[in-house]
N, CA, C and O atoms as a GROMACS GRO file, in nm:
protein
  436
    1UNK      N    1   4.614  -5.567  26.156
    1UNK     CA    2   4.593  -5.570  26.298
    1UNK      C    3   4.571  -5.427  26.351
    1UNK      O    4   4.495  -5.405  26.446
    2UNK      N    5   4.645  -5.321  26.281
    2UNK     CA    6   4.599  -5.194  26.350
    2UNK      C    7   4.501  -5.161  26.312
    2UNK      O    8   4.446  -5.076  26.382
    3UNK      N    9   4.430  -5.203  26.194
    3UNK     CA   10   4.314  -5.164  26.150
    3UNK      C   11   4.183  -5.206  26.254
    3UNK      O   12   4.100  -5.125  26.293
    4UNK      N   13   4.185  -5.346  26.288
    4UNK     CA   14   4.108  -5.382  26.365
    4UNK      C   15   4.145  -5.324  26.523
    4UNK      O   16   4.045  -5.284  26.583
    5UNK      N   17   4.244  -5.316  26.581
    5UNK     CA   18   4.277  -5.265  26.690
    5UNK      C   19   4.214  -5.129  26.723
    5UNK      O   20   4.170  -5.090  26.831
    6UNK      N   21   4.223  -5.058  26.592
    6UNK     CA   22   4.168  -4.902  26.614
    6UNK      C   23   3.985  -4.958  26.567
    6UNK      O   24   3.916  -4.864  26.606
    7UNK      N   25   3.928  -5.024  26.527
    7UNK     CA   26   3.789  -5.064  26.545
    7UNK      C   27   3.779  -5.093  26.682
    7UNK      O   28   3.714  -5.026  26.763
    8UNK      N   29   3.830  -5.174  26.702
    8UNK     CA   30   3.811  -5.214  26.874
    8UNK      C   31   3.792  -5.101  26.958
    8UNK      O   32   3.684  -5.084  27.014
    9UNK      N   33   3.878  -5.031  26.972
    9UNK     CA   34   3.903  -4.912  27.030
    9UNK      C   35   3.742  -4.791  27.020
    9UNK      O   36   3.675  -4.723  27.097
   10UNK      N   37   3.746  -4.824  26.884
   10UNK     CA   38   3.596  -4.723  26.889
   10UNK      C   39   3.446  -4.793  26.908
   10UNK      O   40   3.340  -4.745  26.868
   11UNK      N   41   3.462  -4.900  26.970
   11UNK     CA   42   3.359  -5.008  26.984
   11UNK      C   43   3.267  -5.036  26.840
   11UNK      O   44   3.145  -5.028  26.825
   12UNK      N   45   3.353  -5.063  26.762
   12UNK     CA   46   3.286  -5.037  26.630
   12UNK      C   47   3.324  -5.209  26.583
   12UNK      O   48   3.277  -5.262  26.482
   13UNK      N   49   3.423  -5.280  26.685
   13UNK     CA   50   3.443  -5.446  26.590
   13UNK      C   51   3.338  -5.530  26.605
   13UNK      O   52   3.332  -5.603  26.704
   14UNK      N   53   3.238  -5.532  26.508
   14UNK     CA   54   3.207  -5.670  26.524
   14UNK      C   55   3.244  -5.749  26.411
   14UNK      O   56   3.320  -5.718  26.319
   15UNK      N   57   3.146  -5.909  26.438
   15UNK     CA   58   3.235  -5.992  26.364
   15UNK      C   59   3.211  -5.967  26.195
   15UNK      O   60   3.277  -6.020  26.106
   16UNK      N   61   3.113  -5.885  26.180
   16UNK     CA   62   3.101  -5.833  26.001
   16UNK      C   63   3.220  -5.776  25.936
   16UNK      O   64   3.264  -5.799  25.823
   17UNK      N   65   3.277  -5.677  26.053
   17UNK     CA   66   3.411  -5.620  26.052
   17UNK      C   67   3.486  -5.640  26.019
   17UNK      O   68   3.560  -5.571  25.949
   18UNK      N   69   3.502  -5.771  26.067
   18UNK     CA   70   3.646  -5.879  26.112
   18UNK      C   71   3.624  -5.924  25.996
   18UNK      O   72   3.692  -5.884  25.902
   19UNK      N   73   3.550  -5.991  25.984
   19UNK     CA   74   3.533  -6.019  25.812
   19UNK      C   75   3.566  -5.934  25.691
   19UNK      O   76   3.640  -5.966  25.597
   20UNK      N   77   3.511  -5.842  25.706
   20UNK     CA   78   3.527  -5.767  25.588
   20UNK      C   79   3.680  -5.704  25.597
   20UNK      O   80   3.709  -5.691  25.478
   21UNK      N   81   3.780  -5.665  25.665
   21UNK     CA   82   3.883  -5.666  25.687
   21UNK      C   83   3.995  -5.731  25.654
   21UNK      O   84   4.096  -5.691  25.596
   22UNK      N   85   3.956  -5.874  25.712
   22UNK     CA   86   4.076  -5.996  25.689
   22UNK      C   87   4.012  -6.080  25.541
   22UNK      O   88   4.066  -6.128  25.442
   23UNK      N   89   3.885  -6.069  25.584
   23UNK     CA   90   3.879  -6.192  25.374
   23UNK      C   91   3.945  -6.150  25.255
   23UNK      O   92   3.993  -6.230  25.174
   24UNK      N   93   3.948  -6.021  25.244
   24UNK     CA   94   4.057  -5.984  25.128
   24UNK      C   95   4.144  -6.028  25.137
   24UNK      O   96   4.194  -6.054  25.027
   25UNK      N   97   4.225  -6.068  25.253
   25UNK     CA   98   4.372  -6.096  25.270
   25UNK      C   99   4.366  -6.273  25.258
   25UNK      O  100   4.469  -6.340  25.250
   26UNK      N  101   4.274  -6.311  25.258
   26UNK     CA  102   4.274  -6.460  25.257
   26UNK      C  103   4.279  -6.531  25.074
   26UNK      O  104   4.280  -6.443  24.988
   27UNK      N  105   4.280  -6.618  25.044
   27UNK     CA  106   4.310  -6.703  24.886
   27UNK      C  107   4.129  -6.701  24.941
   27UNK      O  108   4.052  -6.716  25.036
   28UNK      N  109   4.145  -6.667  24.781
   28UNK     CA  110   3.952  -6.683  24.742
   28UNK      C  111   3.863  -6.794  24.767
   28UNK      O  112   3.741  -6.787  24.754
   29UNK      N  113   3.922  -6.889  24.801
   29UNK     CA  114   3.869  -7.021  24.802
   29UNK      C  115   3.831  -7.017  24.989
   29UNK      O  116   3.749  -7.087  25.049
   30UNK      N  117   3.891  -6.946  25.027
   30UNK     CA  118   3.934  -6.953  25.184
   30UNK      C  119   3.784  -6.858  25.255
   30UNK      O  120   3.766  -6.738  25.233
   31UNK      N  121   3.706  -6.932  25.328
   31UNK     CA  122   3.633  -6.864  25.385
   31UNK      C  123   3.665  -6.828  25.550
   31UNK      O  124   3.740  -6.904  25.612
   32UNK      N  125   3.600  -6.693  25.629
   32UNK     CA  126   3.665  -6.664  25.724
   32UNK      C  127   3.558  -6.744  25.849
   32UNK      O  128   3.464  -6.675  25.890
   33UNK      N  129   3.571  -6.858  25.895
   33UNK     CA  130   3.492  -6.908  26.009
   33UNK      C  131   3.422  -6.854  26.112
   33UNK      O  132   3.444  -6.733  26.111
   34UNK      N  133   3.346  -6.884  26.203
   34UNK     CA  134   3.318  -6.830  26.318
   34UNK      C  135   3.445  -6.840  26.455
   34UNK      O  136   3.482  -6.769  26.549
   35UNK      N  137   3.472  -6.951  26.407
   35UNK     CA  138   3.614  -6.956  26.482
   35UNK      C  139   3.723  -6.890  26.527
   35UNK      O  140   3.786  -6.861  26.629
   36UNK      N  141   3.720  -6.877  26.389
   36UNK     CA  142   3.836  -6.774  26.349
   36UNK      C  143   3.815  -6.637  26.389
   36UNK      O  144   3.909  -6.572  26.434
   37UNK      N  145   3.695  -6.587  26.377
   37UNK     CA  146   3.667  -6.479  26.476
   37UNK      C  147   3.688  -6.475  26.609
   37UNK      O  148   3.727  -6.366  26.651
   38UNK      N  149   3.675  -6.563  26.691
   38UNK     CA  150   3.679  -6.559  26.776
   38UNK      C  151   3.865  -6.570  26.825
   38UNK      O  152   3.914  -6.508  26.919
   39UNK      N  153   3.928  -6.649  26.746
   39UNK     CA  154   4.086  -6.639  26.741
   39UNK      C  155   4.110  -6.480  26.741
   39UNK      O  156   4.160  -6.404  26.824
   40UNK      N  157   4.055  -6.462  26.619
   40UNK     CA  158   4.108  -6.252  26.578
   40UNK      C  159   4.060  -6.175  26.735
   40UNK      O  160   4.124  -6.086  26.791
   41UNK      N  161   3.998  -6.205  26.757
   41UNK     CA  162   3.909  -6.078  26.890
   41UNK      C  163   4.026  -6.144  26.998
   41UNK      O  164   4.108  -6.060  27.035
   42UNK      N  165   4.047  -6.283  27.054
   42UNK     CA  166   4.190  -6.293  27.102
   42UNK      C  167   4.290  -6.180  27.112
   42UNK      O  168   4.314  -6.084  27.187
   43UNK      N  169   4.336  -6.236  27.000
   43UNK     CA  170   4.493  -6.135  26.930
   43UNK      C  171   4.419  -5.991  26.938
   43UNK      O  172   4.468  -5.917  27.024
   44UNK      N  173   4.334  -5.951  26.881
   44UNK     CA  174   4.322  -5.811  26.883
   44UNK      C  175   4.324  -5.760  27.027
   44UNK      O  176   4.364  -5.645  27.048
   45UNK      N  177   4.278  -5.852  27.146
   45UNK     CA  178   4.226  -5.802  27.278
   45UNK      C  179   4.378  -5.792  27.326
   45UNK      O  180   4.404  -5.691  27.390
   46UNK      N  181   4.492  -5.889  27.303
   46UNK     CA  182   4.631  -5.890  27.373
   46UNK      C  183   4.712  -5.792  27.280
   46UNK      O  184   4.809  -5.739  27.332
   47UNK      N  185   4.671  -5.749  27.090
   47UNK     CA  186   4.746  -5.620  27.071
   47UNK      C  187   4.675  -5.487  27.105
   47UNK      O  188   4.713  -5.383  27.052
   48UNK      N  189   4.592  -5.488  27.178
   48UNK     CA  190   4.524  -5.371  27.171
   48UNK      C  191   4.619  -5.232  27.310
   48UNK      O  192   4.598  -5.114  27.337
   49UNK      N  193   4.711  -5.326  27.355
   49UNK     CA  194   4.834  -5.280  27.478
   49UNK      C  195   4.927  -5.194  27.395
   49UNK      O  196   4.945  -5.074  27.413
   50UNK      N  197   4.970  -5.251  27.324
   50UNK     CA  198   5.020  -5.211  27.217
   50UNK      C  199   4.969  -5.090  27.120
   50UNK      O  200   5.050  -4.999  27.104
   51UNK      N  201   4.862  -5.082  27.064
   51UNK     CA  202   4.790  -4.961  26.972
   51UNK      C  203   4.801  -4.859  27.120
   51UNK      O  204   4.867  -4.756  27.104
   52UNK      N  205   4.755  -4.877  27.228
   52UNK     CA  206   4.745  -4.782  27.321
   52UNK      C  207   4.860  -4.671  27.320
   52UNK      O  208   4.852  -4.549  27.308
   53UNK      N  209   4.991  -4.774  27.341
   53UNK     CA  210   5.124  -4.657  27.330
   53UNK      C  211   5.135  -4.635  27.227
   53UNK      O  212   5.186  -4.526  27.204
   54UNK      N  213   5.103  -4.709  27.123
   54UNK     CA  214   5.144  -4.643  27.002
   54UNK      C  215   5.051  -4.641  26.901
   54UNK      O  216   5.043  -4.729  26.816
   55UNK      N  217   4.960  -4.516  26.908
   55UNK     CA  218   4.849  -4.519  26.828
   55UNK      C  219   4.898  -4.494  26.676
   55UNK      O  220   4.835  -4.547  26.585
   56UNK      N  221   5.031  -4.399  26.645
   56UNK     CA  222   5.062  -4.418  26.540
   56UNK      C  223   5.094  -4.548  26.436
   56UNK      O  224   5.182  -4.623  26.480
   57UNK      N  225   5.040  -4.585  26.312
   57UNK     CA  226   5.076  -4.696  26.205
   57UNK      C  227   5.210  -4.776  26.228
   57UNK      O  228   5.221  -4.898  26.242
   58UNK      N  229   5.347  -4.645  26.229
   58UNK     CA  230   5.458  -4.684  26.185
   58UNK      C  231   5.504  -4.682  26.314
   58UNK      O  232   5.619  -4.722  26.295
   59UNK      N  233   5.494  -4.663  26.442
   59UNK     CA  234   5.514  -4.691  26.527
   59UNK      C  235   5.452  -4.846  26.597
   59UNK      O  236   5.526  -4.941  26.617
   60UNK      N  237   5.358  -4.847  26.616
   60UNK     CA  238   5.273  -5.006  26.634
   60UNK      C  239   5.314  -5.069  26.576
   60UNK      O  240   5.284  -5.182  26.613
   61UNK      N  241   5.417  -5.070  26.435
   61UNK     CA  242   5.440  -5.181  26.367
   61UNK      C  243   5.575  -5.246  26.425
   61UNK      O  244   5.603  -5.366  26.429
   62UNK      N  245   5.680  -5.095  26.484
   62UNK     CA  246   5.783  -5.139  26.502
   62UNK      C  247   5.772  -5.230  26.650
   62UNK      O  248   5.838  -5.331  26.677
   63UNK      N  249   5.682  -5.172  26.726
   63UNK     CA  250   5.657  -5.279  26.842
   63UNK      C  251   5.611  -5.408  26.885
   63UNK      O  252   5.644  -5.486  26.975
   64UNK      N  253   5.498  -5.407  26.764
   64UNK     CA  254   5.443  -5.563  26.785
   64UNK      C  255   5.518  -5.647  26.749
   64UNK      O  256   5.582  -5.630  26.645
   65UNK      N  257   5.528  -5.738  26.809
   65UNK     CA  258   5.626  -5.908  26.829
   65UNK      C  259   5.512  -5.994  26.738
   65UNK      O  260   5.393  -6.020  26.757
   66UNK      N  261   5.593  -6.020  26.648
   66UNK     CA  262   5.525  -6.098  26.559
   66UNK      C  263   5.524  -6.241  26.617
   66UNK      O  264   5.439  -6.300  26.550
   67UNK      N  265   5.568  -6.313  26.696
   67UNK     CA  266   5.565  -6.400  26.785
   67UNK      C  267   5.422  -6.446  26.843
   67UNK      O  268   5.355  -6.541  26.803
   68UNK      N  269   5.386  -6.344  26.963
   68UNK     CA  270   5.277  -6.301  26.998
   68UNK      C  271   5.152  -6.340  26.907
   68UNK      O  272   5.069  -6.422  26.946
   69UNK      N  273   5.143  -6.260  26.755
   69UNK     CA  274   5.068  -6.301  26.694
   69UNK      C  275   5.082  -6.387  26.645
   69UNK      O  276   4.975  -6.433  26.605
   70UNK      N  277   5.176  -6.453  26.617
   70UNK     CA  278   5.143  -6.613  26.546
   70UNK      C  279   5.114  -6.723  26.627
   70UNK      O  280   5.069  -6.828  26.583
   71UNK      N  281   5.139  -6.699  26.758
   71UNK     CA  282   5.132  -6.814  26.882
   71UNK      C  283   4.987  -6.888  26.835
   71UNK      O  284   4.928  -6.842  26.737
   72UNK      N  285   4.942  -6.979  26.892
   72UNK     CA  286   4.815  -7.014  26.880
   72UNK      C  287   4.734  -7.008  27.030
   72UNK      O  288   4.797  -6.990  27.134
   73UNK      N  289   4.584  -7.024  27.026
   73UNK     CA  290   4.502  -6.995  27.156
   73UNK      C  291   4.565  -7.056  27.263
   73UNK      O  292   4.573  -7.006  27.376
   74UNK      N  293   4.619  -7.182  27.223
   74UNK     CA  294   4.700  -7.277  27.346
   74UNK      C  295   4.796  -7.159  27.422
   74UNK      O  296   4.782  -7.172  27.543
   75UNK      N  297   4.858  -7.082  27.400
   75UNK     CA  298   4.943  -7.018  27.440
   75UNK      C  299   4.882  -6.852  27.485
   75UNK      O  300   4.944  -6.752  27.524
   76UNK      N  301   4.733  -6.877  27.460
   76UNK     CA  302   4.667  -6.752  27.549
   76UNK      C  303   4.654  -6.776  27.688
   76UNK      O  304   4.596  -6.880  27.716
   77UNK      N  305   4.692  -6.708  27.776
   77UNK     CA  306   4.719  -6.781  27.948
   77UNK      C  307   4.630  -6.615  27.985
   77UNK      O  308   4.524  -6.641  28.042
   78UNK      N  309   4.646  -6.497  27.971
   78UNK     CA  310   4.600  -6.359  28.057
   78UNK      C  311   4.476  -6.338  27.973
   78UNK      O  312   4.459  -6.230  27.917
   79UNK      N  313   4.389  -6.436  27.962
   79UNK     CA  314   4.243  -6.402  27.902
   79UNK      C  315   4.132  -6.425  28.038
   79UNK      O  316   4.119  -6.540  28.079
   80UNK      N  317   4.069  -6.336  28.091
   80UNK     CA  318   4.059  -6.383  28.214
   80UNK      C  319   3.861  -6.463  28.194
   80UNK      O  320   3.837  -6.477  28.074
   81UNK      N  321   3.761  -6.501  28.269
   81UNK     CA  322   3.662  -6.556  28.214
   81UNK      C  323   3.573  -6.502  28.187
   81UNK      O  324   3.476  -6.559  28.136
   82UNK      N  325   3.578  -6.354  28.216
   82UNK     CA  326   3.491  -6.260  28.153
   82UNK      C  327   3.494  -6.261  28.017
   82UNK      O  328   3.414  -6.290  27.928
   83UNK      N  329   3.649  -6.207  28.026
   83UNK     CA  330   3.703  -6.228  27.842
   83UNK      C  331   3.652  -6.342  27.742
   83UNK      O  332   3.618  -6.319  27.626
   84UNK      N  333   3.651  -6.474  27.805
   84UNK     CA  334   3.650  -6.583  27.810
   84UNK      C  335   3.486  -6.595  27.709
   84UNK      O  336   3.467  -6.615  27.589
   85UNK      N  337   3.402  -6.576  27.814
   85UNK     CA  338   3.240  -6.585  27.824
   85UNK      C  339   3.213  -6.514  27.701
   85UNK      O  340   3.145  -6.580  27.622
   86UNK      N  341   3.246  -6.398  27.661
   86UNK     CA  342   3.208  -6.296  27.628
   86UNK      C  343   3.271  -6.335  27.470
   86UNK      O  344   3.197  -6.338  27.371
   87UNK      N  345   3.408  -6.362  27.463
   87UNK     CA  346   3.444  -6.412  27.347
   87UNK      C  347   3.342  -6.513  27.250
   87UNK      O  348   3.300  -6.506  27.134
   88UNK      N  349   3.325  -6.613  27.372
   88UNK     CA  350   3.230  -6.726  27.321
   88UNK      C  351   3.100  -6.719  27.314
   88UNK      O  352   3.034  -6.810  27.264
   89UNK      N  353   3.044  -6.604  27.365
   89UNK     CA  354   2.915  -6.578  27.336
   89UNK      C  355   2.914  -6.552  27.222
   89UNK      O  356   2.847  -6.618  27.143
   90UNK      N  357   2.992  -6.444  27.180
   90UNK     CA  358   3.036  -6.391  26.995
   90UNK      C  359   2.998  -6.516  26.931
   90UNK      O  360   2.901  -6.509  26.856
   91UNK      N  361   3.062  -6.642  26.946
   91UNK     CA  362   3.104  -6.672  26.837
   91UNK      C  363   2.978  -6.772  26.839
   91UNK      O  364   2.943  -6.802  26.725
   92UNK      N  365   2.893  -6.838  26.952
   92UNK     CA  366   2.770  -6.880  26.945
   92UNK      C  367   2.666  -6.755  26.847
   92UNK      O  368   2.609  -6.764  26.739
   93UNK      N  369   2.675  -6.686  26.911
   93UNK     CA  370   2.540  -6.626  26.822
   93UNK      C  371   2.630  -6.623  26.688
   93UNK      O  372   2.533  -6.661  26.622
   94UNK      N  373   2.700  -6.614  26.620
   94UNK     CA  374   2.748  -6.596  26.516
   94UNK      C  375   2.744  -6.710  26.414
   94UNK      O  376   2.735  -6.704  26.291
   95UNK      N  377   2.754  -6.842  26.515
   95UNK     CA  378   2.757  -6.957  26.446
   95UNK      C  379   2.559  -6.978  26.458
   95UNK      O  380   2.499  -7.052  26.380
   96UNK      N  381   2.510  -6.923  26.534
   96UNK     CA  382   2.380  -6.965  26.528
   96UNK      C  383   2.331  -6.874  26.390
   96UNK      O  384   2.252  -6.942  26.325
   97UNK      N  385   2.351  -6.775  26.344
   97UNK     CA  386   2.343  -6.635  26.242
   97UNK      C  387   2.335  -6.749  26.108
   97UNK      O  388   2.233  -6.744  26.040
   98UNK      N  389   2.440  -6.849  26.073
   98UNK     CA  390   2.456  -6.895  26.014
   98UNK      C  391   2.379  -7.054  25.908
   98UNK      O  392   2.399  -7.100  25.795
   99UNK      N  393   2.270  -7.099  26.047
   99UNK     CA  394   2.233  -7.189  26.050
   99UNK      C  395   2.052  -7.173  26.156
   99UNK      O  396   2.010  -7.101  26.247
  100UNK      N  397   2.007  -7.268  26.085
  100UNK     CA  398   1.883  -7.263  26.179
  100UNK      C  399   1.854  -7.382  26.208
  100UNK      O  400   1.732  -7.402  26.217
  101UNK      N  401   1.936  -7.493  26.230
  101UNK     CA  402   1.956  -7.626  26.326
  101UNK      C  403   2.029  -7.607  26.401
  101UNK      O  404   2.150  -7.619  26.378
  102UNK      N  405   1.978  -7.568  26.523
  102UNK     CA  406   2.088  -7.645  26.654
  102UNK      C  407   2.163  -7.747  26.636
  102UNK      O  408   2.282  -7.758  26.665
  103UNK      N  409   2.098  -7.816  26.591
  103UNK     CA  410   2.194  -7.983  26.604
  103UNK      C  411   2.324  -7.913  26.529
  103UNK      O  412   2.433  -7.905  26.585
  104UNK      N  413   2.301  -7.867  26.401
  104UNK     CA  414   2.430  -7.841  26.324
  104UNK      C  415   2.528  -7.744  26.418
  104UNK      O  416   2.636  -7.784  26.461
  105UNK      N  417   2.487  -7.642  26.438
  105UNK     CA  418   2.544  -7.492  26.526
  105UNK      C  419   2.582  -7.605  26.665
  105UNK      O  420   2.658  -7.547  26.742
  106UNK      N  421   2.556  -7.719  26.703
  106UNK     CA  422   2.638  -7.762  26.814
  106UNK      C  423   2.755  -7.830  26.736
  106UNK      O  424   2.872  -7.801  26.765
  107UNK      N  425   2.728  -7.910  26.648
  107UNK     CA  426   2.864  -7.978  26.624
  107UNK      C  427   2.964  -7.852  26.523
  107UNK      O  428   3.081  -7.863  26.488
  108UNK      N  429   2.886  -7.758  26.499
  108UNK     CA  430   2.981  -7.666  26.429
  108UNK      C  431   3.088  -7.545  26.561
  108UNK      O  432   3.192  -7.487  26.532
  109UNK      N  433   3.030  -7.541  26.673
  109UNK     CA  434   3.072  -7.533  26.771
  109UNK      C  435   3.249  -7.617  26.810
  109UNK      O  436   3.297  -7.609  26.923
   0.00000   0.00000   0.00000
């Protein structure tokens, strides 16, 4: 998470990023969704309060509430619809990147 937090920070996350970041950490069989991107840019946008005060590693670690990050989207309430729009635009073009049927990229939606 600080890894991506400090991408964020240098406007450097996109979702290739996010990928290449978290798939190592996943079982090989496990691919990283478009979805799921859009979950990570979430969490990264509500720890990114956090990296601010504490740009140091070993400091950010002792602060973040592991809580927080495990919650699920249901329990994102301060995402406002900018955030919102902008999230989901990501993850449309991303799911469109993937596919060249609409029909599919809607129900993969």
């Amino acid at each position: 998470m600080f890894t991506l937090c400090n991408m964020a920070k240098q406007k450097k996350l996109i979702n290739a990023t996010i990928k290449g970041i978290i798939q190592p950490m996943l079982q090989s069989q496990k691919q990283l969704k478009p979805q799921r991107h859009f979950y990570l840019r979430t969490k990264i946008k509500k720890a990114l309060p956090h990296y601010d005060a504490h740009p140091d590693y070993e400091a950010f670690l002792e602060v973040m509430e592991d809580k927080d990050m495990l919650e699920g989207l249901d329990n994102e309430f301060d995402i406002n619809d900018d955030d919102a729009t902008k999230l989901a635009t990501d993850l449309w073009v991303e799911v469109l990147r993937e596919t060249d049927d609409y029909t599919d990229a809607i129900i993969t939606m």
